[in-house]
C-alpha positions in Angstrom: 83.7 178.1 55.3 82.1 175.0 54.1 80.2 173.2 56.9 77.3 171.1 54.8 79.7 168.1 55.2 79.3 167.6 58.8 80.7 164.2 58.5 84.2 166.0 58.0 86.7 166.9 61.0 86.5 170.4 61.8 90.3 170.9 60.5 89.4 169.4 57.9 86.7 172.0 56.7 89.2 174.8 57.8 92.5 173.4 55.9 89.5 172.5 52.6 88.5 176.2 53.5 92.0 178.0 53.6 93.4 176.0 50.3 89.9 177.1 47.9 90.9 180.5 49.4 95.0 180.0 47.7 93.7 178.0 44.8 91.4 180.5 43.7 93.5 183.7 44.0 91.9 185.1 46.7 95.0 185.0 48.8 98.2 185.0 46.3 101.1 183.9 47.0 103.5 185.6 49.5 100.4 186.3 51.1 101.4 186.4 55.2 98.5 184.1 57.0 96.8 185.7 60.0 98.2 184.3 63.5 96.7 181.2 64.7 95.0 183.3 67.7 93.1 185.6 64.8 92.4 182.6 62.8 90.8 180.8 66.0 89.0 183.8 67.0 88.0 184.5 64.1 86.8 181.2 62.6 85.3 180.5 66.3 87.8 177.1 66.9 90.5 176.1 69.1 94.0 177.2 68.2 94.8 173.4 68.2 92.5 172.9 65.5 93.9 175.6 63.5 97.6 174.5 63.8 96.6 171.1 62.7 94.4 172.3 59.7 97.8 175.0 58.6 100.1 171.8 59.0 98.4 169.8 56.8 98.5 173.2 54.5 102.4 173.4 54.9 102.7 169.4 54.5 100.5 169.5 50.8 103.1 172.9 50.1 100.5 175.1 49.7 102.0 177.5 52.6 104.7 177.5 53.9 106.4 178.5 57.7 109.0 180.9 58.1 111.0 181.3 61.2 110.3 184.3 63.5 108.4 185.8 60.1 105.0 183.3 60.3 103.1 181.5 57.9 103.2 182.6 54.2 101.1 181.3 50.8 103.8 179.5 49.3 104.3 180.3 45.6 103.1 177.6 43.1 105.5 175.1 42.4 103.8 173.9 38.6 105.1 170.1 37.7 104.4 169.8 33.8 104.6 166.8 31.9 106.5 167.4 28.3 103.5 167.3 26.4 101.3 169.8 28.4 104.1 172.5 27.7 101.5 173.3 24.0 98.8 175.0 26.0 99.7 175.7 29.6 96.3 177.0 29.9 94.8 173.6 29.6 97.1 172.3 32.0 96.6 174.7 34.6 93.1 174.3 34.3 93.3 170.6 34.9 94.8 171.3 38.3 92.2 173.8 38.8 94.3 176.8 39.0 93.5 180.3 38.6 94.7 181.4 35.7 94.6 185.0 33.8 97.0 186.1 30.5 98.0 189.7 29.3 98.3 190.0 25.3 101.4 192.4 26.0 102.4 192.5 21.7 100.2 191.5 19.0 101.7 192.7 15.0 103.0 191.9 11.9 106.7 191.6 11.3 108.5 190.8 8.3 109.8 187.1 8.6 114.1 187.9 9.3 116.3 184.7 7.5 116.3 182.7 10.8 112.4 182.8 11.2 111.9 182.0 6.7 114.1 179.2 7.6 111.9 178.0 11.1 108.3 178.6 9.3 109.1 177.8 5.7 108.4 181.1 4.4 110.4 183.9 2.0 112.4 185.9 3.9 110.2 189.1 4.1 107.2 187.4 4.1 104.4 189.0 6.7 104.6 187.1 9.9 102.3 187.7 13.4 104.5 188.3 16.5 102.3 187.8 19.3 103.4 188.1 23.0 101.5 186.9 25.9 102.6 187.0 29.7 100.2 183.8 31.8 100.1 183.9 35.8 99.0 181.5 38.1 97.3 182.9 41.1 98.2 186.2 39.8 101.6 185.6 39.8 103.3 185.6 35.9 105.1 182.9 35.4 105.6 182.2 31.8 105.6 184.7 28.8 105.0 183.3 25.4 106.6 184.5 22.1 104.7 183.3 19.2 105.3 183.3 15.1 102.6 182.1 12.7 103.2 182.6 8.9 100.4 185.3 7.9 99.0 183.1 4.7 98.6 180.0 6.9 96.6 181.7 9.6 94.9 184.4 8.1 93.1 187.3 9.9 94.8 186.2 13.0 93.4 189.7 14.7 89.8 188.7 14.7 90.5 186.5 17.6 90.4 187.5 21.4 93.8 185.7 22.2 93.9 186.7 25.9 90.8 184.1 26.5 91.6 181.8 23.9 94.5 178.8 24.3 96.6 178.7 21.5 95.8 175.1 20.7 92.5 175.8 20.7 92.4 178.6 17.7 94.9 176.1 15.5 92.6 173.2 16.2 89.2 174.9 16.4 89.7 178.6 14.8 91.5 177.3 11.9 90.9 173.4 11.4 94.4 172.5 11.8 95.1 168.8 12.4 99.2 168.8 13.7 101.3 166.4 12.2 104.2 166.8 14.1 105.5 169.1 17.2 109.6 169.3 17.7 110.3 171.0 21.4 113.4 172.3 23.3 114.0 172.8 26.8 117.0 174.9 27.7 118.0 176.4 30.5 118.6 180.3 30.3 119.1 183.7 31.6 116.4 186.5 31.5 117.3 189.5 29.4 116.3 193.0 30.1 113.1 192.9 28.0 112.3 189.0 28.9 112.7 190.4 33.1 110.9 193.2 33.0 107.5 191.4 31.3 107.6 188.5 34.0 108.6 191.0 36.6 111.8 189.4 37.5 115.2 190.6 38.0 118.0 190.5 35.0 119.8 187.0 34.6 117.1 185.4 36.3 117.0 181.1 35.6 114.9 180.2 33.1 113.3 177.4 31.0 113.4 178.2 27.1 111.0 176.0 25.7 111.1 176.2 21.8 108.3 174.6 19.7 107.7 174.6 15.6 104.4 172.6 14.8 103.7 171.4 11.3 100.5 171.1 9.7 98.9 167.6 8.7 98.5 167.4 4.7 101.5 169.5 3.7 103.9 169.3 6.6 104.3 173.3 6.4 104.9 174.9 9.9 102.1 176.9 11.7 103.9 178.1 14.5 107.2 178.6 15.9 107.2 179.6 19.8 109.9 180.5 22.4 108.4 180.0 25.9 110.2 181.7 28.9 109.2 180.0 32.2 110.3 180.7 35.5 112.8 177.9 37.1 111.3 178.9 40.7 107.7 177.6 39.9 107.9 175.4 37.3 109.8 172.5 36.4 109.1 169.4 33.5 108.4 166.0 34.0 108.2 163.2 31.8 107.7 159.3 31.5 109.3 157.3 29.6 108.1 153.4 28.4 111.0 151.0 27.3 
């Protein structure tokens, strides 16, 4: 625990201590707390101090208190504003989560009529399918389907795409300056496959976020994306100036 700041109540430097513990993965969520007496026996305070300091915690919704059960890590509840849903990387990192991605797919495909239409392409034309699950504090909780016409992004398996954003390889990797992003949010039910690679059950409530982006110069589309996030941790916000 961090005491340099002695200025700092001392249930302050425990509840500062407990949530770098959550917000770092080191306890994930559904995590069960140990019981005020360990904590206070442990940690060398009063149990009063420790009650206040997992109050707090509960208050901010970073655990939460079940009856008769105890005192849990509560699972992230991740507020997004519409234009962070292009790199949810970058916008986890901003909140200073911890964050981790599985490539679970990565391959060519030949583009089927509804893709040729979405990406501008022939059908037939070589596509890259890439499928990537992202957790927060180890927990997955959206998995990305991607489509990028193989001409317009060439060589696409040179890149490490479990440590890279994808906004970062279109912008940086391949120079690509976006002249326009079109996104859908709709609420849906997990199929079999979508369940089983973010570990949830069949017909579980989803987000379908669906994204083309078009390339500045020639308008041509880059990507096409379905995102699936989980309704339980995430939900979207946005303002809006009249």
């Amino acid at each position: 625990m961090d005491t340099e700041n002695l200025n700092k109540p001392l249930y302050v430097q425990i509840q500062e201590y407990i949530a770098e513990m959550i917000l770092s993965g080191q306890m994930a969520p559904e995590t069960k707390l140990p019981s005020e007496r360990e904590f206070s026996h442990d940690l060398g305070v009063s149990r009063m101090t420790v009650r206040r300091s997992i109050t707090e915690l509960v208050n901010e919704g970073l655990l939460e208190r079940r009856h008769g059960s105890g005192t849990y890590v509560a699972k992230p509840r991740l507020t997004f504003d519409a234009r962070e849903l292009i790199s949810y990387i970058q916008a986890m990192q901003t909140r200073g989560i911890a964050t981790a991605s599985q490539l679970l797919e990565f391959g060519q495909v030949p583009a089927s009529r509804r893709l040729s239409e979405r990406l501008a392409v022939e059908i037939g034309d070589p596509l890259y399918r890439v499928i990537l699950l992202r957790l927060a504090n180890r927990i997955p909780f959206v998995l990305e389907r991607y489509f990028f016409p193989a001409s317009r992004l060439p060589n696409l398996e040179e890149y490490d795409l479990e440590k890279t954003s994808i906004l970062t390889l279109l912008v940086e990797g391949y120079s690509i300056q976006f002249a326009h992003i079109s996104q859908t949010i709709e609420a849906v039910a997990a199929s079999e496959t979508v369940a089983q690679q973010l570990r949830v059950e069949d017909g579980f409530p989803l987000l379908m976020v669906t994204r083309t982006i078009l390339r500045k110069g020639d308008d041509e589309p880059v990507q096409y994306a379905q995102d699936f996030l989980r309704s339980d941790y995430v939900r979207i916000h946005s303002d809006l100036v009249w």
